[in-house]
C-alpha atoms as one frame of an Amber mdcrd trajectory, in Angstrom:
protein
   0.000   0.000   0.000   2.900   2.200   0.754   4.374   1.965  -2.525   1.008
   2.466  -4.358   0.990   5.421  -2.515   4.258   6.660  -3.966   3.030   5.523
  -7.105   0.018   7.268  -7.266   1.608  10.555  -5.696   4.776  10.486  -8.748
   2.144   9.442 -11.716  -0.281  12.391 -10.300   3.212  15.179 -10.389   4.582
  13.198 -13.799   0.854  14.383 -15.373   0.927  18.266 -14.556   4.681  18.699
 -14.873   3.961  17.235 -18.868   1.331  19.640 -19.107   3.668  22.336 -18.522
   6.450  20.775 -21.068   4.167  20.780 -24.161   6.658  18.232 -25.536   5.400
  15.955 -28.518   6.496  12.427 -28.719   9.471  12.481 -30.979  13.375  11.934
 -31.071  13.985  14.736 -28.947  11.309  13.475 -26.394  13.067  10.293 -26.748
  16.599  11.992 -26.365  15.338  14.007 -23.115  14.324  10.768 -20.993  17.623
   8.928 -22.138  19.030  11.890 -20.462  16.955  11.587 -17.517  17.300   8.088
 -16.760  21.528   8.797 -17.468  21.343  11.474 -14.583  18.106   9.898 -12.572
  19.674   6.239 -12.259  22.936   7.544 -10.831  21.144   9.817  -8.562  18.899
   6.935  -7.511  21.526   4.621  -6.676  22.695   7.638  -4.298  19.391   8.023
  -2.944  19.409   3.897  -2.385  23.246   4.255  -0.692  21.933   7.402   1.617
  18.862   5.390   3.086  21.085   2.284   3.674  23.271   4.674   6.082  20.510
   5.695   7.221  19.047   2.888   8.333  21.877   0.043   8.777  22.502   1.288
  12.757  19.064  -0.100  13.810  19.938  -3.368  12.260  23.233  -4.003  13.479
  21.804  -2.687  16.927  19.418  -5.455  16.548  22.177  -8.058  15.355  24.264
  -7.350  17.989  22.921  -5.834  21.232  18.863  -6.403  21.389  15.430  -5.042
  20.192  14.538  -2.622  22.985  17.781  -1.404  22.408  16.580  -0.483  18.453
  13.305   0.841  19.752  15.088   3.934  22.178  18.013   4.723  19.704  15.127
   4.635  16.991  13.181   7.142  18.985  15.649   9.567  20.205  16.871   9.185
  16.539  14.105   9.683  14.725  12.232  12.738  16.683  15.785  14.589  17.390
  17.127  14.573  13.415  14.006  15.516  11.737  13.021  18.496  14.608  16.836
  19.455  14.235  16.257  18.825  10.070  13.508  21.596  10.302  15.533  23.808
  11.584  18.246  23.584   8.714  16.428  22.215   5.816  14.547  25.724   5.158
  17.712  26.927   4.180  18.527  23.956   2.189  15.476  24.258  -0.147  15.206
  27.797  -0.841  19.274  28.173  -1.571  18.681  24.764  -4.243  17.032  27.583
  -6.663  19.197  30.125  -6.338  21.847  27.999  -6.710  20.822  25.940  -9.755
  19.735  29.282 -11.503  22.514  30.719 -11.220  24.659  27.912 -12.675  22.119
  27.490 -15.541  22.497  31.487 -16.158  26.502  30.572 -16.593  27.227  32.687
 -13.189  29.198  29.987 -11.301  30.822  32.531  -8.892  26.961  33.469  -8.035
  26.245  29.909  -7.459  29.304  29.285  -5.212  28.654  32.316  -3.501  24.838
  31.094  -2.666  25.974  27.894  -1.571  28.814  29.778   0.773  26.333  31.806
   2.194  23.869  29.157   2.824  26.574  27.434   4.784  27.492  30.249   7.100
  23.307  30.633   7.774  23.288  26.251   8.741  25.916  27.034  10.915  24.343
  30.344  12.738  21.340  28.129  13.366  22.709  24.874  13.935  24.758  26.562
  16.904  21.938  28.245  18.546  20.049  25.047  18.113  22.848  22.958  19.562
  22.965  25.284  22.450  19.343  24.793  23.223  19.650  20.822  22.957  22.802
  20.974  25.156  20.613  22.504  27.961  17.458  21.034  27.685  18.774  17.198
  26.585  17.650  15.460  29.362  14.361  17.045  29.332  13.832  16.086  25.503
  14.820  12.438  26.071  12.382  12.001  28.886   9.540  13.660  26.778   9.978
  11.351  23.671  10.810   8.539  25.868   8.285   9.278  28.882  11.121   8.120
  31.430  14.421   8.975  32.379  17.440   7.586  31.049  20.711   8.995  31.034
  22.139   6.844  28.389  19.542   7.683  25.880  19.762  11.659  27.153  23.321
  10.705  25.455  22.249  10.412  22.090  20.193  14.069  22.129  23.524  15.730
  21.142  25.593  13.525  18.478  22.233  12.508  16.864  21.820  16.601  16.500
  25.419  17.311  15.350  25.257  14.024  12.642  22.290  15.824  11.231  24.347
  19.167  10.664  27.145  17.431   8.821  24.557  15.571   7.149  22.875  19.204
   6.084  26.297  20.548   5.450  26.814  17.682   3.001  24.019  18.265   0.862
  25.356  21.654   0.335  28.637  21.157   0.018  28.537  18.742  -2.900  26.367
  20.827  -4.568  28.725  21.751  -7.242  28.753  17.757  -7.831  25.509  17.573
  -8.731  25.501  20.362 -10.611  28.104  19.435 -12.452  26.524  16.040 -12.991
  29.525  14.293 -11.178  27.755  11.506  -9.837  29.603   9.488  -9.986  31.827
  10.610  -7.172  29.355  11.213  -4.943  28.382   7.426  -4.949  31.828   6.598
  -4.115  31.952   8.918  -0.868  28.114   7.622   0.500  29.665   4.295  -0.037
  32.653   4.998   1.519  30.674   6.298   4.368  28.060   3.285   4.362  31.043
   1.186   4.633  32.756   3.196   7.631  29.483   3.003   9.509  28.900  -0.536
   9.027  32.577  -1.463  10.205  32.676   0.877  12.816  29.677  -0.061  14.449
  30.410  -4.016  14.340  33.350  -3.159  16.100  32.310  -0.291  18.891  28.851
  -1.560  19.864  29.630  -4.437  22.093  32.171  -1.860  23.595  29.982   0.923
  24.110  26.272  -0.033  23.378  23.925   2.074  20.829  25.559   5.096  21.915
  28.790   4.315  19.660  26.263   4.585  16.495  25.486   7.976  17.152  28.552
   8.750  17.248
């Protein structure tokens, strides 16, 4: 049902975004979704590489320590990076505009400049926001958690700090994507999938689900 969802939600956006393209079936047609599926592929595997690093922690917290263990990291996890996201991704989606506007206008110092200055405005907010979490941690773990626990109250912080370097990311390889170097971008979210996968094996019988946080 889930998928039929995202089905039905794509086909729905695919019918008034080919409204707008008054494109008729032809070679060039033809020629434009070659190009699509060239760039969209790539960009999908990404996507794929991003969700698996993502996700793996909770399995290998499963694998090695125990469920209930999945279920608090999962929660802290979950509510901390997406409130923190909010906070960040604002910026995020109204620099992606500017920025790809700019390149297609040939102004690449304009586009850099956006994507500096996007950077410097994460970082302004991510600080005060880190501040607040800092503070107020161990009142945020009991209120998604609805009990105390001072090893979960650990997580507030690195969960909120892996979501700024994940924001910072997206930014910085802008240019990347821009430049339709996808190529390397695979590589380094592989790289990183790898890292976390090995890490964790290794660090969460020492540590517990704290270590994947971190």
């Amino acid at each position: 049902v889930l998928i039929l969802g995202l089905v039905a939600g794509n086909a729905v956006g695919d019918v008034f975004v080919s409204k707008g393209l008054k494109v008729k079936r032809s070679a060039r047609e033809n020629k434009v979704l070659a190009y699509f599926f060239k760039y969209g592929a790539p960009l999908a595997v990404w996507t794929g590489i991003s969700f698996l690093l993502n996700v793996s922690d909770r399995y290998l917290i499963a694998w090695i320590l125990d469920v209930k263990s999945v279920g608090t990291y999962s929660a802290i996890y979950d509510v901390v990076s997406k409130s923190f996201g909010l906070v960040l991704t604002p910026v995020l989606t109204a620099a992606h505009p500017i920025i790809m506007n700019s390149w297609n206008q040939k102004k690449g110092d304009e586009a850099y400049s956006a994507i500096w200055k996007s950077l410097k405005l994460q970082l302004v907010l991510a600080l005060i926001a880190v501040a607040g979490l800092a503070i107020f941690s161990s009142q945020i773990s009991f209120l998604i958690l609805g009990r105390a626990d001072s090893k979960a109250t650990s997580l507030v912080l690195p969960v909120a700090l892996g979501t700024i370097v994940w924001q910072f990311a997206m930014l910085v390889h802008k240019p990347l994507e821009i430049k339709k170097k996808l190529r390397p971008m695979i590589v380094c979210v592989a790289i990183a999938l790898l890292v976390n996968v090995v890490s964790n094996i290794i660090l969460l019988p020492m540590y517990g689900y704290v270590a994947a946080a971190y």
